[in-house]
VEXKERO-828457 format. One line per field, with one value per residue (C-alpha): residue number from 1; residue in three letters; x, y, z. Coordinates in steps of 0.5 Angstrom, whole numbers, always signed. Example, Ala and Ser with C-alpha at 12.3 -4.5 7.8 and 13.67 -1.06 7.14 Angstrom:
REM VEXKERO-828457
num = (1 | 2) $
residuo = (ALA | SER) $
x = (+25 | +27) $
y = (-9 | -2) $
z = (+16 | +14) $
REM end
This chain:
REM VEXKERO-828457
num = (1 | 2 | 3 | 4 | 5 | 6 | 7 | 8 | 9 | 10 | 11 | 12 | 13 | 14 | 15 | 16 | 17 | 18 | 19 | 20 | 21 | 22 | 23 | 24 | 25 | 26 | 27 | 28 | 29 | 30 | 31 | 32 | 33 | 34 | 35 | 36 | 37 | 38 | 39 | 40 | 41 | 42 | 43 | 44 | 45 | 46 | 47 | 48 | 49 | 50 | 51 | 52 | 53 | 54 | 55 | 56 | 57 | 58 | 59 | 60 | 61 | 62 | 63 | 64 | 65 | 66 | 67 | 68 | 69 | 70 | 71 | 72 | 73 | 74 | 75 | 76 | 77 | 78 | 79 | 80 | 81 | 82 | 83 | 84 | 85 | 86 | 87 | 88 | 89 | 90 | 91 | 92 | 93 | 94 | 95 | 96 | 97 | 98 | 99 | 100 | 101 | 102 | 103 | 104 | 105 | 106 | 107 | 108 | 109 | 110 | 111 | 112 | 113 | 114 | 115 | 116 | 117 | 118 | 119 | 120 | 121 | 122 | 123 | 124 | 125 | 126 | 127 | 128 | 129 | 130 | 131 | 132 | 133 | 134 | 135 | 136 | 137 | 138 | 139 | 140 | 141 | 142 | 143 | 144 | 145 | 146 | 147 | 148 | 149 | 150 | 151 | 152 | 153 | 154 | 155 | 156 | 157 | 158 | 159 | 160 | 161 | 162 | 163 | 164 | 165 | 166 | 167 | 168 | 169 | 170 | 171 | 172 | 173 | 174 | 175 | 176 | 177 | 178 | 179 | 180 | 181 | 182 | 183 | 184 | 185 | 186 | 187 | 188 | 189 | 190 | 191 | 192 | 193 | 194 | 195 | 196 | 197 | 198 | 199 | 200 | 201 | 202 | 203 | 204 | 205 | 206 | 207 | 208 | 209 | 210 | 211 | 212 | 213 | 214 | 215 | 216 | 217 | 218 | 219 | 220 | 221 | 222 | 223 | 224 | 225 | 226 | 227 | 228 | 229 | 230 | 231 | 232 | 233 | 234 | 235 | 236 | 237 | 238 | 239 | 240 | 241 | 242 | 243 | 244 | 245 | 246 | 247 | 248 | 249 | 250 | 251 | 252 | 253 | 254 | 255 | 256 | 257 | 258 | 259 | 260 | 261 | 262 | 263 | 264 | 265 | 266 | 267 | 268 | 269 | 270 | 271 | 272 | 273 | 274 | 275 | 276 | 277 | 278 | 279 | 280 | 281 | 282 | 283 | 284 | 285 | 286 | 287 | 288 | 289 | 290 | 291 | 292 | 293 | 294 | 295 | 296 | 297 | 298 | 299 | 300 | 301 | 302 | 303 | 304 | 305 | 306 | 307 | 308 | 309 | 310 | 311 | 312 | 313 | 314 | 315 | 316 | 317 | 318 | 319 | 320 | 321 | 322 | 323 | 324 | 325 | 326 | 327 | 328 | 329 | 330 | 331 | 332 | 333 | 334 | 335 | 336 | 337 | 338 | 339 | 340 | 341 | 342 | 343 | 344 | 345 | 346 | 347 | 348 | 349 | 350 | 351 | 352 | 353 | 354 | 355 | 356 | 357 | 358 | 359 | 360 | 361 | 362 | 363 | 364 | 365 | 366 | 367 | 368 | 369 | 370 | 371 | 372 | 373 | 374 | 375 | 376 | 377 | 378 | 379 | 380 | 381 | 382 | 383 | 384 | 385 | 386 | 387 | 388 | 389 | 390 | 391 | 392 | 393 | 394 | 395 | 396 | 397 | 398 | 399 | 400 | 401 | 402 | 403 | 404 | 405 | 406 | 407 | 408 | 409 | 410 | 411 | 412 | 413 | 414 | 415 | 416 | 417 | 418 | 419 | 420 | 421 | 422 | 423 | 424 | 425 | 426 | 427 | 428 | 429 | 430 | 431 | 432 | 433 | 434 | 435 | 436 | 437 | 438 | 439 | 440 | 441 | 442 | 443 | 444 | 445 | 446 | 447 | 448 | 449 | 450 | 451) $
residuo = (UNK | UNK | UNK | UNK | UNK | UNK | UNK | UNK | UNK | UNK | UNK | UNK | UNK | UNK | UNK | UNK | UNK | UNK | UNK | UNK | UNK | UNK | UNK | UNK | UNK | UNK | UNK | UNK | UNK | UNK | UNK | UNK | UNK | UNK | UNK | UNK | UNK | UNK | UNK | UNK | UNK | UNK | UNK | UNK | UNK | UNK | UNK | UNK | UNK | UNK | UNK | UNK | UNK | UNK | UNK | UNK | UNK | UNK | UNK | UNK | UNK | UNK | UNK | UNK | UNK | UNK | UNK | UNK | UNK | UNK | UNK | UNK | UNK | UNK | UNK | UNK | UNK | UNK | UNK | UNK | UNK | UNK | UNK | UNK | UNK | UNK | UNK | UNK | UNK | UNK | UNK | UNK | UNK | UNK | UNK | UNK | UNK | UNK | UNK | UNK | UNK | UNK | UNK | UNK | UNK | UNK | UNK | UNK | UNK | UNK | UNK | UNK | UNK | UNK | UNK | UNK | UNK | UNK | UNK | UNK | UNK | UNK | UNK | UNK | UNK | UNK | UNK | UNK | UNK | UNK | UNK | UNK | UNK | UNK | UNK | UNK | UNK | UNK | UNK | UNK | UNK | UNK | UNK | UNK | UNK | UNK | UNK | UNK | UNK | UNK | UNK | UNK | UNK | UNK | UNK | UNK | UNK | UNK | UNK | UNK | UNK | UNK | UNK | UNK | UNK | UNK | UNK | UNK | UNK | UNK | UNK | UNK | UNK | UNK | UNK | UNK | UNK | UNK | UNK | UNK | UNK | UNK | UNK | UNK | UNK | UNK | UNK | UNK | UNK | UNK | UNK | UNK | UNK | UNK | UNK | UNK | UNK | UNK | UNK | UNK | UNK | UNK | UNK | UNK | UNK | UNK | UNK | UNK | UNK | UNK | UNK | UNK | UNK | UNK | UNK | UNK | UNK | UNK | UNK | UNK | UNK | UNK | UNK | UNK | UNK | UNK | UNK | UNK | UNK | UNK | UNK | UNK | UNK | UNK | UNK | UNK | UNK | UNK | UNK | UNK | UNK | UNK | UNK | UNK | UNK | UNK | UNK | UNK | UNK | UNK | UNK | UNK | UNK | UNK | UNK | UNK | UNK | UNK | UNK | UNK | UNK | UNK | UNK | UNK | UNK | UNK | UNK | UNK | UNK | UNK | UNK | UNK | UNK | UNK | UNK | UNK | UNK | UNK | UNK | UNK | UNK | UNK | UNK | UNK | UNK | UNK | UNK | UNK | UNK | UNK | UNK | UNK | UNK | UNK | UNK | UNK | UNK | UNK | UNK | UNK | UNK | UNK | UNK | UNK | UNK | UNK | UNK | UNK | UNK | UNK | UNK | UNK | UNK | UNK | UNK | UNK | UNK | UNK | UNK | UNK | UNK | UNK | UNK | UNK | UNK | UNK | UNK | UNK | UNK | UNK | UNK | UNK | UNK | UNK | UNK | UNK | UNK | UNK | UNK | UNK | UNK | UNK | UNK | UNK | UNK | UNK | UNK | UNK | UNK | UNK | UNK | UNK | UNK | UNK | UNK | UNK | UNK | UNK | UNK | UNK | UNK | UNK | UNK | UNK | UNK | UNK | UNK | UNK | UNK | UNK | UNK | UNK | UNK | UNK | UNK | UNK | UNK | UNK | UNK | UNK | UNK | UNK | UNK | UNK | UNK | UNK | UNK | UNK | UNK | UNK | UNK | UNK | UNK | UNK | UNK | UNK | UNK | UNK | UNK | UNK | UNK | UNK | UNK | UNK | UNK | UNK | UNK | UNK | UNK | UNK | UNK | UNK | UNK | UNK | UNK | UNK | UNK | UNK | UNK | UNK | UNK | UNK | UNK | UNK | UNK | UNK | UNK | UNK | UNK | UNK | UNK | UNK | UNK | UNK | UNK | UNK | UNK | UNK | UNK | UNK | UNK | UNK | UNK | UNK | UNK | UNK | UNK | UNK | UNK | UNK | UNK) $
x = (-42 | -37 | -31 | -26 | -22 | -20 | -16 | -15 | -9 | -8 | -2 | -2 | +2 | +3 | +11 | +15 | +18 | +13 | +14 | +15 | +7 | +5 | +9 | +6 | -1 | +1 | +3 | -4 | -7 | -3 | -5 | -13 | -14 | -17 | -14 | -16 | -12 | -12 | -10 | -12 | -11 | -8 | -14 | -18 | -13 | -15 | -23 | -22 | -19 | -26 | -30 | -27 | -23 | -22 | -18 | -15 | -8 | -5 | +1 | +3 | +9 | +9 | +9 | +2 | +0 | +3 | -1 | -7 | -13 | -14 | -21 | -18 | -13 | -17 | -15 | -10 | -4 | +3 | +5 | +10 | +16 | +16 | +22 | +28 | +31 | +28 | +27 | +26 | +30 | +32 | +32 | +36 | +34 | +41 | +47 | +52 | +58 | +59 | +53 | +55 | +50 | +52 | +49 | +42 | +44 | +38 | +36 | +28 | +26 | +19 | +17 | +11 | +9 | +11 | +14 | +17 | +19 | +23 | +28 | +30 | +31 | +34 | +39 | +41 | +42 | +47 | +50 | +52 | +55 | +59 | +63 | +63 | +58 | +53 | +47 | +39 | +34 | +29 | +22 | +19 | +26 | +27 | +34 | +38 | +34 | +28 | +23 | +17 | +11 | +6 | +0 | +2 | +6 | +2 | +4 | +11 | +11 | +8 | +11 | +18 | +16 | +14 | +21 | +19 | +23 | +31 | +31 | +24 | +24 | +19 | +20 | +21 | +19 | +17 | +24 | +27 | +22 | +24 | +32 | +29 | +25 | +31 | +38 | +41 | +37 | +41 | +37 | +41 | +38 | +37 | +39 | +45 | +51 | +52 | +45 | +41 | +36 | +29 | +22 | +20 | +14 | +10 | +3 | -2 | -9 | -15 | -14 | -19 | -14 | -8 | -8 | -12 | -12 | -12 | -7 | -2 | -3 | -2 | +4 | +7 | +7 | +10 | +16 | +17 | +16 | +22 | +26 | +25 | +27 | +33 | +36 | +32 | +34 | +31 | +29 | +26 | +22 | +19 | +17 | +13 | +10 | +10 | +3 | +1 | +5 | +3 | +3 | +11 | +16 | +19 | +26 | +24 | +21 | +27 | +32 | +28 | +27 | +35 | +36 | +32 | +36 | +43 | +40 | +37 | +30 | +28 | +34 | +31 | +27 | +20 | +19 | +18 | +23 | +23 | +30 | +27 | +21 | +25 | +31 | +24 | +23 | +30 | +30 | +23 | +26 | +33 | +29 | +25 | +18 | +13 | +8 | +6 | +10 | +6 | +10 | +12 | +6 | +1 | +3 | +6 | +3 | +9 | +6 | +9 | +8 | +13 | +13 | +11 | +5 | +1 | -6 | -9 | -16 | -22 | -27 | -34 | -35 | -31 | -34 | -41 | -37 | -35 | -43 | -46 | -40 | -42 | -50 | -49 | -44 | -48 | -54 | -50 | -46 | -49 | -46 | -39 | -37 | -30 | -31 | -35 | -28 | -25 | -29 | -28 | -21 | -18 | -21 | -28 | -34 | -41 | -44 | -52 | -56 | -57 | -49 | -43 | -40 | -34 | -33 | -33 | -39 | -43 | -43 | -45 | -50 | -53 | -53 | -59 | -63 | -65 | -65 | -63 | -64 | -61 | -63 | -60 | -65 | -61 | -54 | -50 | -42 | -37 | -29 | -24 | -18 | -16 | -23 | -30 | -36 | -42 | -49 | -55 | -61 | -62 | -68 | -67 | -71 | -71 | -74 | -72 | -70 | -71 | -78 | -84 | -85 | -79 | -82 | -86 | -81 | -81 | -77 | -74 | -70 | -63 | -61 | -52 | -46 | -40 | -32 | -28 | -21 | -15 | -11 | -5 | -3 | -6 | -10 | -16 | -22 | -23 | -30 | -27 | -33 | -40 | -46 | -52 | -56 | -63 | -67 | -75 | -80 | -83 | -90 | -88 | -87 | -92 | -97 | -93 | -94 | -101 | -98) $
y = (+14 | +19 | +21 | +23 | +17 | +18 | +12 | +11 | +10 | +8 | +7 | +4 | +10 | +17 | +17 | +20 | +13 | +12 | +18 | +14 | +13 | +19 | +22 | +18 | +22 | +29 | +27 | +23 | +30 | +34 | +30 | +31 | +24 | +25 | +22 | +21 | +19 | +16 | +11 | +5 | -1 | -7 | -11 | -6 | -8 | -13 | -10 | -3 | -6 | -12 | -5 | -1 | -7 | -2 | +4 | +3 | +1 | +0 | +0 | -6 | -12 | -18 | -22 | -20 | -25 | -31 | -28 | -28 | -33 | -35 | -31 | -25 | -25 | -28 | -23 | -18 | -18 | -15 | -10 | -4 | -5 | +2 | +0 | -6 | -4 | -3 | +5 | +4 | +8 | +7 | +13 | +13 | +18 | +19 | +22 | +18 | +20 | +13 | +7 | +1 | -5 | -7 | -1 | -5 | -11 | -11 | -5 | -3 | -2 | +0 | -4 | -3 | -9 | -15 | -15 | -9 | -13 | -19 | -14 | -12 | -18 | -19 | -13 | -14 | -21 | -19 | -14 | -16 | -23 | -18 | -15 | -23 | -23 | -29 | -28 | -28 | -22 | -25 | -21 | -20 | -20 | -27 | -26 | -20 | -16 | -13 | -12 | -8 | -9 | -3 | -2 | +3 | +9 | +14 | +9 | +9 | +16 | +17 | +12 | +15 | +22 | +20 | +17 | +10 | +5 | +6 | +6 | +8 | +4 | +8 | +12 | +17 | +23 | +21 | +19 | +26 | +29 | +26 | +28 | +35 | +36 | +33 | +34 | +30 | +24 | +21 | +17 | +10 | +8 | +1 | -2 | -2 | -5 | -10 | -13 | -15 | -12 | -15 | -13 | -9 | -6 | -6 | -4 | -8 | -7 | -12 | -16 | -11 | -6 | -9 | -7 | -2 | +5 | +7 | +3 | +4 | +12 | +10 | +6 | +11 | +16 | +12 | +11 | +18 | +19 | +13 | +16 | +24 | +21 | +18 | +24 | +30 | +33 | +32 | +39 | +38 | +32 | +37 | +42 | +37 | +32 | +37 | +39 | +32 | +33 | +39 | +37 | +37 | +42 | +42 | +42 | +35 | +32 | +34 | +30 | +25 | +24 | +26 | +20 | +15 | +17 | +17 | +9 | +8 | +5 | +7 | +6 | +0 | -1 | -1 | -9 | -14 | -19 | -26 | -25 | -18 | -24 | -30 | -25 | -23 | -31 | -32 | -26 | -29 | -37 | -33 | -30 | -36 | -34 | -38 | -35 | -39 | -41 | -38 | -39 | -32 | -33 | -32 | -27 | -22 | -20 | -19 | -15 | -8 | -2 | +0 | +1 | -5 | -5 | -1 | -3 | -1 | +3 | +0 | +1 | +1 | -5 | -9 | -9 | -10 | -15 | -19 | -18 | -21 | -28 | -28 | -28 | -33 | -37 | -36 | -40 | -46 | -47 | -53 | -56 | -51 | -49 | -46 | -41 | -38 | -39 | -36 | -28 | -28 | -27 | -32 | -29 | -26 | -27 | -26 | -22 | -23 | -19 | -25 | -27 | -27 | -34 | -36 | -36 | -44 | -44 | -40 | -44 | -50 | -48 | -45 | -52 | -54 | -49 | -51 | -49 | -41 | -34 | -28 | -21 | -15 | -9 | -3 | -2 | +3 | +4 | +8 | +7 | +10 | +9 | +0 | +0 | -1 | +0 | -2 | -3 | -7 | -10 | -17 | -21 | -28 | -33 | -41 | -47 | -50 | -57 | -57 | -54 | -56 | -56 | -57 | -56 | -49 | -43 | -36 | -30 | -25 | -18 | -16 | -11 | -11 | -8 | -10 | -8 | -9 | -10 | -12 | -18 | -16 | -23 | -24 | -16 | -19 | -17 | -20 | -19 | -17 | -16 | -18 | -16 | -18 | -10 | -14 | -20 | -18 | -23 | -21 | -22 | -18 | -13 | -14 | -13 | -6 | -3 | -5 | -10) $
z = (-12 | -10 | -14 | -10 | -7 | +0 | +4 | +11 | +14 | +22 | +27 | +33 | +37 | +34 | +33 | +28 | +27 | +22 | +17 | +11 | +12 | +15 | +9 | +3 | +6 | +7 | -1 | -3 | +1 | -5 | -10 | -9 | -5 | +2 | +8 | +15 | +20 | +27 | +33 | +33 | +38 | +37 | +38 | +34 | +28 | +24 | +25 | +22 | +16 | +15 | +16 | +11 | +6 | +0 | +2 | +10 | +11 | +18 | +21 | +25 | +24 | +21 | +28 | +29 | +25 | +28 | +35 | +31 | +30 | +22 | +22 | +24 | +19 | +13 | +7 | +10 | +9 | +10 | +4 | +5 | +9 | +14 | +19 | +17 | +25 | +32 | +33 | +41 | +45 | +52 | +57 | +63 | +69 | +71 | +67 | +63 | +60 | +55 | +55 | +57 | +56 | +63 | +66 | +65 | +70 | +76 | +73 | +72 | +66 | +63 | +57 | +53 | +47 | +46 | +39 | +43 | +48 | +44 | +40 | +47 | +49 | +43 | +44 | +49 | +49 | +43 | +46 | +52 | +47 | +43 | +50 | +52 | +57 | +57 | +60 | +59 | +59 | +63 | +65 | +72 | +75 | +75 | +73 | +73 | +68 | +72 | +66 | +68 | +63 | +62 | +58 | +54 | +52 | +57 | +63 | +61 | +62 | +68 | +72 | +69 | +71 | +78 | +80 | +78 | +74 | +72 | +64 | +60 | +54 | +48 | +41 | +39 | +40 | +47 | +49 | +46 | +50 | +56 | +54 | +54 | +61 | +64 | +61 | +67 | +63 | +57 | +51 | +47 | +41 | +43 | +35 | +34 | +29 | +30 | +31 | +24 | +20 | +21 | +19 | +25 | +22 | +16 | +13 | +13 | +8 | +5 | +0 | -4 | -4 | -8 | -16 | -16 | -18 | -10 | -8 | -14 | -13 | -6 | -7 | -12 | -6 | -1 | -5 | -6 | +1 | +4 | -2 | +1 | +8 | +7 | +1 | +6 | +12 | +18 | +19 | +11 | +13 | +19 | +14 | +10 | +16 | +23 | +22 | +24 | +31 | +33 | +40 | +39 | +39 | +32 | +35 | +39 | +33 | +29 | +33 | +33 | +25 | +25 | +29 | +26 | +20 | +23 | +25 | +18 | +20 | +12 | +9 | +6 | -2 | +1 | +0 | +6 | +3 | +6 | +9 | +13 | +14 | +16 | +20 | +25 | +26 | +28 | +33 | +37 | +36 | +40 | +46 | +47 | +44 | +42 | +35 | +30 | +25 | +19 | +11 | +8 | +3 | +8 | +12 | +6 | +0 | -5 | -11 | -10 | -15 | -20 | -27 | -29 | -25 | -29 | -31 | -36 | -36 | -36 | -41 | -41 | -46 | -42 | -36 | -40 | -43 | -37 | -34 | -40 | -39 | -31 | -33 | -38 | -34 | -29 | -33 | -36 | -29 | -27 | -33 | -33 | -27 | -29 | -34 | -28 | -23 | -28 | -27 | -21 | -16 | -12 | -5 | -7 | -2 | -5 | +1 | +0 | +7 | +10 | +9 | +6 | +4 | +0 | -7 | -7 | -1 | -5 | -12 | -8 | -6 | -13 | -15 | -13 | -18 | -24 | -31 | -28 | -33 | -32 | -36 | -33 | -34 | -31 | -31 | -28 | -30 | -26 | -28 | -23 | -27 | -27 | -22 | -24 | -19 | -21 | -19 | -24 | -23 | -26 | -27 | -24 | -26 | -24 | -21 | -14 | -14 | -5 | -6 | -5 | -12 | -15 | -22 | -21 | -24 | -20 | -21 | -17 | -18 | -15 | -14 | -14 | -12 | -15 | -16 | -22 | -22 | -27 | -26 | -24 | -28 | -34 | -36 | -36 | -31 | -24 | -20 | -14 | -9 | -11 | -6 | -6 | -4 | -3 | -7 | -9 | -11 | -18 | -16 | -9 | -14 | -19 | -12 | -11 | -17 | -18 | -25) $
REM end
């Protein structure tokens, strides 16, 4: 087991509208913490979190989850607020003294993402009301409103370059960008008073993540990270992160953060509160979106990092102390279930090499052992703050009531990896992640070793 904590943190584009985050990891960086970072589909999301549940923080918006089947989303939740108003800006390839809303009236615009989408369906909706204009956007240019729908943010560019399409509808620092090769263009930030502020994009991770140290380290540079953003000048937030943005003129990437401040994207606490939430719900409902309607709960992770947050460090003989009450918990179960329960977390999944099953599932189906003996034989502690990581053998012993001879007693050795965590609600150890490395036979073992 490996010292140093590293954290992977992934974003759907590369865009300075997300320089909360991609601060927080030059910050962990500065602080000894390896951090990779890189792009990741919106297919590929949820699956890149399963794949590293400990330590991979996403990028993406709440609205993710409500287009998103129960399997994919089981575990993960939405944690840290990164935008609390739509950072999207609307380029127009011929000049313009003052934007008028009007001016997108039987115009194509290509547009990239539904979320994206929606708030511009949304904006321009509001906008045109406030200057007494009733009208509603509408996609493919069915109305007057001619929404050309691209793949990504590569598409919008191209086709815009060649002469295609009025109005491009991106980030920054593409849309500054454009501005900058062309200065007949002009740029119009497509969130404005009086639109509402809503949950725009947020970070997502596993539920293995929350109430550890790596988490807490995280958390801790993040909100040092929004507080520099929003009290620093742009050209500040430059020197810290532009190293990230090679591939962009300081100048350009300047006047895009410089931007975002002055339409405060980040001028938010950090949390993802259920007004921000709610807000987004109505924004979908007032365009005609379909989604899912999923409670505040399933979705956001409300547990955030301050002061009162802060563990207490693990000490080696609790965790002896907790393996010594699962293993006898674990043999008096048939007859007392709940002390069992109450050693775990509410998501654990025991992962065994031919399955993982949910907490409940798995205590089902050792009920049909009978009279059960557990003798830990090796047992290996690392202690990373308010985290432990184990590995033990124990000797497991029992008769099987589904076998052909119920009554004959057998014995096996297993091999274990556990993560140890401390309840954020009451202080006491949890079992976090319970993996079965692999199960050996003692008379198996016996014949190996020549015994």
């Amino acid at each position: 087991m490996g010292n140093k904590k590293s954290i992977k943190i992934l974003f759907s584009v590369w865009s300075p509208f997300y320089s909360p985050a991609f601060l927080a990891g030059r910050l962990l960086q500065e602080r000894q913490i390896d951090v990779t970072y890189d792009t990741v589909t919106e297919t590929e999301r949820y699956q890149r979190i399963k794949d590293n549940k400990s330590n991979t923080v996403v990028a993406a918006a709440v609205s993710l989850h409500w287009e998103s089947c129960d399997d994919d989303r089981e575990g993960i939740y939405h944690f840290a607020q990164i935008n609390s108003c739509d950072g999207f800006f609307l380029v127009g390839r011929k000049p313009c003294k003052k934007f008028d809303w009007s001016q997108l009236i039987s115009k194509k615009i290509l547009v990239s993402g539904r979320q994206p989408i929606t708030a511009l369906q949304y904006a321009i909706k509001r906008h045109l009301a406030a200057s007494g204009m009733k009208t509603e956007p509408a996609d493919n240019g069915s109305q007057i409103f001619i929404f050309s729908e691209k793949g990504s943010v590569d598409e919008i560019l191209q086709d815009f370059r060649n002469g295609k399409g009025d109005f491009a509808h991106v980030q920054g620092h593409w849309a500054q960008q454009l501005v900058d090769e062309d200065k007949n263009r002009f740029l119009e930030p497509v969130w404005q008073t009086p639109l509402t502020r809503y949950s725009f994009s947020s970070l997502m991770a596993s539920n293995e993540l929350f109430g550890g140290k790596l988490y807490r380290d995280f958390m801790k540079a993040y909100n040092e990270a929004l507080k520099f953003v929003n009290t620093k000048s742009a050209g500040e937030v430059v020197d810290k992160i532009g190293c990230l943005f090679s591939c962009v003129e300081p100048e350009i990437l300047r006047s895009s953060i410089e931007q975002y401040q002055n339409v405060g994207c980040w001028k938010h606490d950090g949390k993802i509160s259920k007004e921000l939430y709610c807000q987004t719900k109505e924004i979908f409902m007032d365009v005609g979106k379909d989604f899912k309607d999923l409670p505040y709960e399933d979705v956001v992770k409300t547990q955030s990092f301050d002061s009162t947050t802060i563990n207490a460090k693990i000490t080696k003989p609790e965790v002896k102390r907790l393996v010594r009450e699962w293993f006898q918990n674990l043999d008096d179960y048939r007859t007392d279930a709940g002390k069992l329960n109450a050693l775990v977390t509410e998501s654990l999944k025991i992962e065994t090499p031919e399955e993982a099953l949910p907490f409940e599932t798995w205590c089902q189906s050792i009920t049909r052992f009978k009279n059960p003996t557990h003798d830990v034989k090796a047992l290996e502690i690392e202690i990373d703050f308010d985290v432990a990581n184990i590995k033990l053998v124990v000797r497991w012993e029992r008769s099987d009531s589904e076998a052909e001879n119920p009554e004959k007693r057998e014995a096996f050795y297993a091999a274990q990896t556990w993560t140890i965590i401390r309840s954020e609600q009451d202080k006491k150890l949890r079992i976090a992640t319970y993996k079965v490395d692999y199960l050996i036979d003692e008379v198996d073992l016996r014949g190996n070793t020549g015994k």
